[in-house]
C-alpha positions as CSV (number, residue, x, y, z in Angstrom):
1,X,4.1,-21.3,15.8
2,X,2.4,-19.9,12.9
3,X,1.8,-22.9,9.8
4,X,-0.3,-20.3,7.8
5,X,1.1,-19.2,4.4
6,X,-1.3,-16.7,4.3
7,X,-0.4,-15.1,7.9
8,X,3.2,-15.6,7.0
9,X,2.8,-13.3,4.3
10,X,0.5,-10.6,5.5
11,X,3.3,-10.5,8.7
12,X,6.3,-10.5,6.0
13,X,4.4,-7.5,4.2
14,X,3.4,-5.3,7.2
15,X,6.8,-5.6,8.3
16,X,8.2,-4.6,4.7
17,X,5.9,-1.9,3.8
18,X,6.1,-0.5,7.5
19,X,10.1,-0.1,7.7
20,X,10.1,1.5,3.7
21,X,7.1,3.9,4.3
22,X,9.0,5.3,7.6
23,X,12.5,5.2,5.3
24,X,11.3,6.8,2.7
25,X,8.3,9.4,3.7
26,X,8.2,12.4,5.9
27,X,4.6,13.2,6.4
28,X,2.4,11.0,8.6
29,X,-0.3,11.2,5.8
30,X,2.3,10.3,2.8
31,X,3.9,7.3,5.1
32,X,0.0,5.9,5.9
33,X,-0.4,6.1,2.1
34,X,2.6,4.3,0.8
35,X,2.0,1.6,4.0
36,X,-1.5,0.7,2.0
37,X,0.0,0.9,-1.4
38,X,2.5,-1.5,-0.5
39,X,-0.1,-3.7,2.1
40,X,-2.0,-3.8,-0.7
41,X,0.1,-4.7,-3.8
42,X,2.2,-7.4,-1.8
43,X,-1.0,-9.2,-0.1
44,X,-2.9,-8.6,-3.3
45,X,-0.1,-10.0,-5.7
46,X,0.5,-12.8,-3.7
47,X,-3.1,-13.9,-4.0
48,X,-3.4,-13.4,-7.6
49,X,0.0,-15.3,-8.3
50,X,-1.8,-18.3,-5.8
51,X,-4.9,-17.9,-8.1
52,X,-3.1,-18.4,-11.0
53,X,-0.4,-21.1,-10.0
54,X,-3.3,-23.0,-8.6
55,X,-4.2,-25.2,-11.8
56,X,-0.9,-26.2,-12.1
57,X,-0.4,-30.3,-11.4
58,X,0.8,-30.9,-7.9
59,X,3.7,-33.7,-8.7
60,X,6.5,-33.4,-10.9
61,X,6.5,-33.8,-14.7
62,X,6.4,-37.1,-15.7
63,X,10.1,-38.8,-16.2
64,X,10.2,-39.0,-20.3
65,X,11.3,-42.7,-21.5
C-alpha cells in the first residue's frame, strides 16, 4: 500500500495528464507534449504549494478567551 504523498501525486498526475493528452490530441508528438506540460505543471505546482504551505504552524489556532 502506497503511504507516500509524493507517489500519490505523481500516480494521480500521470493518470490525469495521460487520459486528457489522448482526449484531446491527435498527433503522437502533440499528445507526448501536452503529457509533459501537464506532468510537469501538476508535480511542479504541488511542490511549490508544499514549499510554501510549509512554514505554516502545524496545530490549530489558538482558542481566543
Amino acid at each position: 500500500m502506497l503511504t507516500s504523498h509524493f507517489a500519490l501525486m505523481v500516480i494521480y498526475a500521470l493518470q490525469v495528464s495521460l487520459f486528457f493528452a489522448v482526449l484531446w490530441r491527435r498527433r503522437f508528438k502533440d499528445r507526448a507534449r501536452l503529457f509533459l506540460q501537464m506532468m510537469v505543471g501538476m508535480v511542479g505546482g504541488g511542490l511549490v504549494l508544499a514549499w510554501l504551505m510549509f512554514p505554516l504552524p502545524w496545530s490549530p489556532a489558538a482558542p481566543i478567551p
